[in-house]
C-alpha positions in Angstrom: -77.9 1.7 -101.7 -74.6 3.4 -102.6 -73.2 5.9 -100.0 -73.4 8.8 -102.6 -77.1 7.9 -103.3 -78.1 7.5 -99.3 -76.2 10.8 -98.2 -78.1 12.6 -100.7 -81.7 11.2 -99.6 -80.3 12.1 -96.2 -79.6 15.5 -97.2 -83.4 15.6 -99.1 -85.1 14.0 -96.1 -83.8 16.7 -93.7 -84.4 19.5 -96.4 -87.9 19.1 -95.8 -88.2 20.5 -92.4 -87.0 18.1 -89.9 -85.1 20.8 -88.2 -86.8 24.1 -90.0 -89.6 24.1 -88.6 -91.2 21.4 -90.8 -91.3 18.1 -88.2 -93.8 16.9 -86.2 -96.6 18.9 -87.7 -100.2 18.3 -87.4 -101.7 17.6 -90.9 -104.1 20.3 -90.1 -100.8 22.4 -89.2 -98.9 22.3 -92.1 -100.0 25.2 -94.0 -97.8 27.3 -91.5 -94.5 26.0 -92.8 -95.2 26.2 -96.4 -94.6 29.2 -98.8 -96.5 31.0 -101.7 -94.2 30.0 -104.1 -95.5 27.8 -107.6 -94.9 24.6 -107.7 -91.3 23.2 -108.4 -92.0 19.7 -109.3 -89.7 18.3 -106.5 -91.4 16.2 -103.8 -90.1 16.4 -100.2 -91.2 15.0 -97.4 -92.9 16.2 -94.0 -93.1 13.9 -90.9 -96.2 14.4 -88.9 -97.0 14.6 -85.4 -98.5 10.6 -85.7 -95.0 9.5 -87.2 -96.5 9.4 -91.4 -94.6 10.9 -93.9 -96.7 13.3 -95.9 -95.5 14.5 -99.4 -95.5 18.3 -100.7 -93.8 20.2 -103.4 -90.2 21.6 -102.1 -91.5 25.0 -103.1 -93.8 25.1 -100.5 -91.8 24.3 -97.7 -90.4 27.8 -96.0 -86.4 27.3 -96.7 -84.5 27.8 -93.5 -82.6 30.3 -92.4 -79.1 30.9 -94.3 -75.8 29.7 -92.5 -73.1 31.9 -91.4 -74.2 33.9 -89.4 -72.2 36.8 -87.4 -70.3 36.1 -84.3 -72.9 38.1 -82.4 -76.2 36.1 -83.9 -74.1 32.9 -83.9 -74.2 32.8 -79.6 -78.0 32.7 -79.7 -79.1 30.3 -81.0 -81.7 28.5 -83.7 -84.8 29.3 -81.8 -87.2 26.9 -80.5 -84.8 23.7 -80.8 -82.5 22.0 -78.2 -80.5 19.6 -80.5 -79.1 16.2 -79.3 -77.5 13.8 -80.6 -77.8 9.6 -79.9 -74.6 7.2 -80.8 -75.6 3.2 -81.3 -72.5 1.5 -80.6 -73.7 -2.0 -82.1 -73.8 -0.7 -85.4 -70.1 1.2 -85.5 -67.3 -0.9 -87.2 -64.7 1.9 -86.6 -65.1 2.6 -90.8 -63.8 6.6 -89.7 -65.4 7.8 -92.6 -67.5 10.5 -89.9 -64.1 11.4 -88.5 -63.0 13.0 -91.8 -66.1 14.0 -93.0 -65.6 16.1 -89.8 -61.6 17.0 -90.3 -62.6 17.8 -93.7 -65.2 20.2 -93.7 -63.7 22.0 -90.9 -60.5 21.8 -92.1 -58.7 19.8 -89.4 -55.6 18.8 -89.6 -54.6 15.2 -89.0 -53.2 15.7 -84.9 -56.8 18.3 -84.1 -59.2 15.6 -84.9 -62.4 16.8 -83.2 -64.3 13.0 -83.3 -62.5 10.3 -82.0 -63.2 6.7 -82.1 -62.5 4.5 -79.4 -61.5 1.1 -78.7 -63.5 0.0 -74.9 -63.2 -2.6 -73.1 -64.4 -2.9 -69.9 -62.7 -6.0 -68.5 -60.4 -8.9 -70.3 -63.3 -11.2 -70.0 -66.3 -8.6 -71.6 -66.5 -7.8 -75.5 -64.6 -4.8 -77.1 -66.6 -2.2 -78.9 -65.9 1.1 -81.0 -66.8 4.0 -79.0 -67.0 7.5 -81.4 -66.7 10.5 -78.7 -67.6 14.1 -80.3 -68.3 17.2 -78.1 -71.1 16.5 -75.5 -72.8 19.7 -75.4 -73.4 19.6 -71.9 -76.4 21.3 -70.0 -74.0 22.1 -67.1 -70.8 22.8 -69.5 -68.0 23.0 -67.2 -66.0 24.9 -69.5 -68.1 27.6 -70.0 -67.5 28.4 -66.4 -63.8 28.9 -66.7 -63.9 30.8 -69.6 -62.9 34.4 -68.4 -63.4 36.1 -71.3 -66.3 34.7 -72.7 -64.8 33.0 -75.4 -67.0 29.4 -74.8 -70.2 29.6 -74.2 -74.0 27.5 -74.4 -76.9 28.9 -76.3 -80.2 28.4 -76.3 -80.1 25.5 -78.4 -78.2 23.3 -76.7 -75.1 24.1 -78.6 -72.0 24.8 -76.9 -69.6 27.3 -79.2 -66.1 28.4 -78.8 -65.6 31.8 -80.3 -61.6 32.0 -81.7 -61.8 36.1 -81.7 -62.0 35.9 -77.9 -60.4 33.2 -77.1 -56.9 34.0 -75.0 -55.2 30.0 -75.7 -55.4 30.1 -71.7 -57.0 26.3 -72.0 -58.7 26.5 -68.7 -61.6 24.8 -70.7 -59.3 22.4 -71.6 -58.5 21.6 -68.0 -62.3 21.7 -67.3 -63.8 19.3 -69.3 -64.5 15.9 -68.0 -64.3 14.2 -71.4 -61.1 16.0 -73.3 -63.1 16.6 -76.3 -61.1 19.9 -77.0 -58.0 20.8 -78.9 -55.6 23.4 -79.2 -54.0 25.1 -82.1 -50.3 25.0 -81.3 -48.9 25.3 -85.1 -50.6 28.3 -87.8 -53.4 26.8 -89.6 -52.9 26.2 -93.5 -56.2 28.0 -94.9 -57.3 27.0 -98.5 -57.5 29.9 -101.1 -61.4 29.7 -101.0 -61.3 31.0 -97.5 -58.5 33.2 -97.5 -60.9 36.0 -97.6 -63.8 34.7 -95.4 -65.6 36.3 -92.6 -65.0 34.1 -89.4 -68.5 32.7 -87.5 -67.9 30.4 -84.8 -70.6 28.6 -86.7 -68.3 27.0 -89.5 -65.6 27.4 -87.1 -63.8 28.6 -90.0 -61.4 30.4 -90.7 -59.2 28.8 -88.0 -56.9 30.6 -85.8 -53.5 29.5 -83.9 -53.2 29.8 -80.4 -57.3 29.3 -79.6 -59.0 26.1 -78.4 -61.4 24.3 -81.0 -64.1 21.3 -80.3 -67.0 19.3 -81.4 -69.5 22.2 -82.9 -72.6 20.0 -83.9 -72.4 21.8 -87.3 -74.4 25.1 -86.8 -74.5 26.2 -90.1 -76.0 22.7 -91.5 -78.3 22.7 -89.0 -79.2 26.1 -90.3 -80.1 24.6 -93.7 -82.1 21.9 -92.7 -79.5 19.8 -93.3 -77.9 16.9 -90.6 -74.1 17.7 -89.4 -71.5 16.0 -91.6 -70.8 13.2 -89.0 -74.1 12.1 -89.6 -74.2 11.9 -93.0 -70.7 10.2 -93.8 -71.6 7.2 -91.9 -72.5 4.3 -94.1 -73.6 2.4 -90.9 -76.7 5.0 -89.0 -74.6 4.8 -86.4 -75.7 8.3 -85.7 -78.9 10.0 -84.6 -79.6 13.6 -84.7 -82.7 15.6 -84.2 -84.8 17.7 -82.1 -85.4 17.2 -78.3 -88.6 19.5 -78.0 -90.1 17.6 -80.7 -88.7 14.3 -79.2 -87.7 13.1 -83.0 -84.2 12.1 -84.0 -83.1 10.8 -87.3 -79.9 8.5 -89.2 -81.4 9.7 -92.1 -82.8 6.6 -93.1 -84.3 5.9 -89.7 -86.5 8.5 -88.2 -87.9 8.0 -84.8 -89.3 9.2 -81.4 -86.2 9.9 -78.7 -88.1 8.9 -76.1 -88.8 5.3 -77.6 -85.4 4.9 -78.6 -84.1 5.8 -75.4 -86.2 3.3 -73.5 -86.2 0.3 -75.6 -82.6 0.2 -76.8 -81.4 1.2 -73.2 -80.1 4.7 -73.6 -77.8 6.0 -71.3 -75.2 9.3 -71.1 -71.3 8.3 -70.7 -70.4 9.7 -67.3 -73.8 11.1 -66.1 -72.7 11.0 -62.7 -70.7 14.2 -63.3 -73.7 16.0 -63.6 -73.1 18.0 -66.7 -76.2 16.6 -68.3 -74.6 15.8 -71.9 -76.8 16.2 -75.0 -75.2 13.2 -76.3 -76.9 9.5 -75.3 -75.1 6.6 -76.0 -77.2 3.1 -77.4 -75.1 -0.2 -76.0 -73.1 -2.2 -78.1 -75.9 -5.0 -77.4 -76.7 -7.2 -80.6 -73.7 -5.9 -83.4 -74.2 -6.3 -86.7 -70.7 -5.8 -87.2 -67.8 -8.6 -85.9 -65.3 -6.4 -83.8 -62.1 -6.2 -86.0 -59.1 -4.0 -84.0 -58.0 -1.5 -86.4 -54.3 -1.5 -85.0 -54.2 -5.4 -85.2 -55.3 -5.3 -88.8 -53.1 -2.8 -89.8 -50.0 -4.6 -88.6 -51.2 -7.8 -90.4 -51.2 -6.1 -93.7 -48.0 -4.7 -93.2 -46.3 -7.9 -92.4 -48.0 -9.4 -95.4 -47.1 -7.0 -97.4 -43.3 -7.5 -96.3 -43.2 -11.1 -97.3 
């Protein structure tokens, strides 16, 4: 399947409710999430509460609520969810293509990269692996807890925001987190014409703002829209899952299953959970790759000796 084709069923798949309201529904419950609107002739798809995919007509689904939203409605929260996110570490080849998917839509420049990928190791004799570390979303943020203006906080769905009107630049967040998922905006941020003129929600985290801390924001405003954060769409590989912990369902887009199963049979585990922050990010181990570990820095400096000869 070509990536254009796959990111677009992704995009479909999610359109039909998986985080609108639509998932996990009860075939005799599905009448509450669809509309009185004639039919459009487009077929979606709603998962039921047995794991079957049940088709409809798109314009009976209930669309989900618009993205953007004020500064003030953005630190509530989508109600009813409690996003998470899963990473399976056999099946990333370090292809970056969800690091700027990410830098791109949030219009990151090169040195405020909010997803890193990792080489680990954890001793000369084990296997190296790709490690991709966003913002973990923690239940027990420490850096909402520094914050003394307010500026970072969690809502109700899991999400943890950093709003760049309040923010001071103090970094005590910075300082605070366990995992140095945040950057700062030392240098004025170049802004595209297109959002010269927009209206800032910590949501899009756009427009961007020098002298204020930025992270990891689990894409709000897709989320709004049904739709999966870009991370998740960009890889070629599933390497990511996203979804729903109330309704226990994550999804790659091509790949929709329970949390709970995937947790216990691939071995699931959060990096660092001794900390106690309780991340809403879950790691899968690098057990079984389907990808032969190739080190990015090593290859690079081959084709630049080859291309010197």
């Amino acid at each position: 399947m070509k990536e254009n084709d796959n990111n677009t069923d992704r995009r479909n798949f999610l359109k039909a409710g998986l985080l609108t309201g639509g998932s996990l529904l009860a075939a005799s419950a599905l009448q509450s999430v669809f509309s009185t609107e004639k039919d459009s002739g487009e077929k979606v798809k709603v998962l039921t509460t047995d794991g079957k995919l049940v088709e409809v007509d798109s314009s009976h689904v209930k669309k989900a609520q618009s993205c953007c939203v004020a500064p003030k409605e953005a630190r509530v929260g989508i109600p009813g969810k409690k996003f998470v996110m899963v990473i399976d570490l056999s099946r990333c080849k370090d292809a970056l293509k969800c690091q700027k998917a990410c830098s791109k839509h949030h219009l990151l420049p090169e040195e405020n990269k909010w997803l890193k990928v990792f080489k680990m190791q954890e001793s000369a004799e084990t296997a190296p692996y790709w490690m991709p570390k966003p913002c973990f979303h923690c239940d027990h943020p420490p850096c909402v807890k520094v914050c003394p203006v307010d500026a970072t906080y969690k809502r109700t769905d899991g999400i943890v925001l950093i709003d760049n009107e309040r923010c001071i630049g103090c970094r005590f967040c910075m300082a605070a987190c366990p995992y140095s998922t945040r950057v700062f905006n030392w240098k004025e941020p170049e802004i595209p014409a297109e959002y010269a003129n927009a209206s800032y929600s910590p949501e899009t985290s756009v427009p961007r703002k020098k002298g204020t801390v930025e992270k990891c924001d689990f894409c709000p405003d897709m989320l709004r829209q049904g739709k999966l954060p870009h991370c998740v769409t960009a890889c070629p590989n599933g390497v990511y899952y996203f979804g729903d912990l109330n309704e226990d369902t994550v999804t790659n887009g091509d790949e929709t299953v329970r949390f709970s199963a995937l947790m216990r049979d691939k071995a699931g585990y959060r990096y660092m959970e001794s900390l106690g922050t309780e991340p809403s990010v879950y790691y899968l181990p690098a057990a079984n790759r389907i990808f032969p570990f190739k080190d990015r820095v090593v290859e690079e400096n081959k084709e630049e000796k080859e291309h010197q000869h």
